[in-house]
C-alpha positions as a Markdown table, in Angstrom:
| # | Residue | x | y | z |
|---|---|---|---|---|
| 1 | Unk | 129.8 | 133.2 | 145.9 |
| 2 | Unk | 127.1 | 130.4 | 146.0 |
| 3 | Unk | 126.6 | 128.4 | 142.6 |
| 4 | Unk | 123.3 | 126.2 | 142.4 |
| 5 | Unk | 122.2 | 123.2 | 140.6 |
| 6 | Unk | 118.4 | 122.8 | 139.9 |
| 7 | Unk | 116.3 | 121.2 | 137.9 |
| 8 | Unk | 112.7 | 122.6 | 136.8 |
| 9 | Unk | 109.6 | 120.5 | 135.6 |
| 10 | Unk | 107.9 | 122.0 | 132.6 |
| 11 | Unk | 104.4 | 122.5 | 132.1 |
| 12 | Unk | 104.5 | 119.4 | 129.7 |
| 13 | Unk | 106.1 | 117.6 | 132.9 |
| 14 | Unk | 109.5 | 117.0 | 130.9 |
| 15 | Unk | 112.5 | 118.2 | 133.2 |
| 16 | Unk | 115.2 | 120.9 | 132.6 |
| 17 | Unk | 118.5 | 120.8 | 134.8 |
| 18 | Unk | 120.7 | 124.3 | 134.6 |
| 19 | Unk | 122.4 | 125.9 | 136.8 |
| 20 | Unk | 123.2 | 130.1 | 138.2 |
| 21 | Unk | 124.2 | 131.7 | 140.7 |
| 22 | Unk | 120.6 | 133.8 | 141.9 |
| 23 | Unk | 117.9 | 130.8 | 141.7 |
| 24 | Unk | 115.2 | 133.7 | 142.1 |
| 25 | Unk | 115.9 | 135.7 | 139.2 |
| 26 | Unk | 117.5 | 132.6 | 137.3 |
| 27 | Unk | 113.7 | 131.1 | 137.9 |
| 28 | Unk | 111.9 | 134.1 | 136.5 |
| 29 | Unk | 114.2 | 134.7 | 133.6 |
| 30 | Unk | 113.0 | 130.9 | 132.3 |
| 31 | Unk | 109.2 | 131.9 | 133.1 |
| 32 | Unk | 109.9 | 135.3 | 130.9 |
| 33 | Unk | 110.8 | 133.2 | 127.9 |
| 34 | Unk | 114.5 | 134.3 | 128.1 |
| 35 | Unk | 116.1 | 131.9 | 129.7 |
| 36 | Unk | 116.1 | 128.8 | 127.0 |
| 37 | Unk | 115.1 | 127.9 | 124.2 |
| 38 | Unk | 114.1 | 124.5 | 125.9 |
| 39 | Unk | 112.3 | 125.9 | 128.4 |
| 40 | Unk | 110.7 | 128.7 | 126.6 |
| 41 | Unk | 108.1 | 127.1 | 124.7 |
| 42 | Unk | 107.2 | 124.9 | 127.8 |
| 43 | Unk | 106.1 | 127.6 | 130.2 |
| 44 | Unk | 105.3 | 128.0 | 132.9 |
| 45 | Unk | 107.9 | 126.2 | 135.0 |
| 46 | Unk | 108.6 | 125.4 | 138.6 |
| 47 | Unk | 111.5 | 124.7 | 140.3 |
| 48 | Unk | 111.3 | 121.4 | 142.2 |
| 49 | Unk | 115.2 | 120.6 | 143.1 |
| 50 | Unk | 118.0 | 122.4 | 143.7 |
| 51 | Unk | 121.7 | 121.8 | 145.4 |
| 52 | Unk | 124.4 | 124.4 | 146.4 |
| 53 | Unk | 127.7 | 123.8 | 145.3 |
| 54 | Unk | 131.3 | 125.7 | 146.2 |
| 55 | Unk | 132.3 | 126.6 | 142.9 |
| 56 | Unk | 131.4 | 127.1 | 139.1 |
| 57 | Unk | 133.4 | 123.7 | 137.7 |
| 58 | Unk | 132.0 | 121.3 | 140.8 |
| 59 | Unk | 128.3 | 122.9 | 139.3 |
| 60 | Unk | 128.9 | 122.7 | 136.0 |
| 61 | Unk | 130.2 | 118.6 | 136.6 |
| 62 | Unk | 126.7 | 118.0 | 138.5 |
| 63 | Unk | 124.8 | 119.3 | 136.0 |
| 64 | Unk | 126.3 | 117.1 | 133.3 |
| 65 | Unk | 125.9 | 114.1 | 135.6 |
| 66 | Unk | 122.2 | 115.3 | 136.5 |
| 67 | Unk | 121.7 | 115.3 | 132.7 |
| 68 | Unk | 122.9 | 112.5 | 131.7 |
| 69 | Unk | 120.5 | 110.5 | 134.9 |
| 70 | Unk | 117.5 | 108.8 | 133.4 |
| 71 | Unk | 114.1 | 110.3 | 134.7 |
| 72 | Unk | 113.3 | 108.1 | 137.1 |
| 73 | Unk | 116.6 | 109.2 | 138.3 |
| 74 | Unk | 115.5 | 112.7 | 138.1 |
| 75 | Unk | 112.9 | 111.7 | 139.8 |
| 76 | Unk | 114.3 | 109.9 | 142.7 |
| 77 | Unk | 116.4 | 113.0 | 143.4 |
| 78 | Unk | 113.5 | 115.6 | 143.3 |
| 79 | Unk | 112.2 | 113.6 | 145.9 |
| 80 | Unk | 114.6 | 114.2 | 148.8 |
| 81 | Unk | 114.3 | 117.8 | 147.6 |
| 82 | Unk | 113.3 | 120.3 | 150.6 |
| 83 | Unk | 111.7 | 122.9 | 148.8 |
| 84 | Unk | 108.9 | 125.0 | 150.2 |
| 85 | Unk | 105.7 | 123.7 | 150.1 |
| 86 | Unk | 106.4 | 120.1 | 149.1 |
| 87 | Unk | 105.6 | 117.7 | 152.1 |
């Protein structure tokens, strides 16, 4: 089993760092409204980063130290991100 990492940028352009194991349906549960209450009232969202990791605890440690990066930070990461249809 695959666990992800990923952050999402809100429509207000504030970011959101979780992570799942299905990206897909992790993705359209936060565009549904169900995913968080963060996220929820900040629709739509889009992912722009996301890393794979082996297991749950080495996901749930790089989403602590995600969150706790400043956004320029954030930022800096989302840029070596290779996710479709960024250039």
């Amino acid at each position: 089993m695959a666990f992800y990492v990923y952050l999402l940028e809100c429509c207000d352009k504030s970011l959101y760092c979780g992570w799942t194991i299905d990206l897909k349906k992790r993705l359209k549960k936060h565009n549904e409204g169900k995913a968080s209450k963060y996220t929820s009232v900040r629709l739509p969202v889009r992912a722009v980063f996301f890393e794979k990791v082996k297991t749950k605890s080495l996901a749930l440690k790089r989403e602590f130290e995600i969150k706790s990066f400043s956004r320029k930070k954030k930022l800096a990461l989302i840029a070596t991100s290779r996710l479709p249809g960024k250039s």
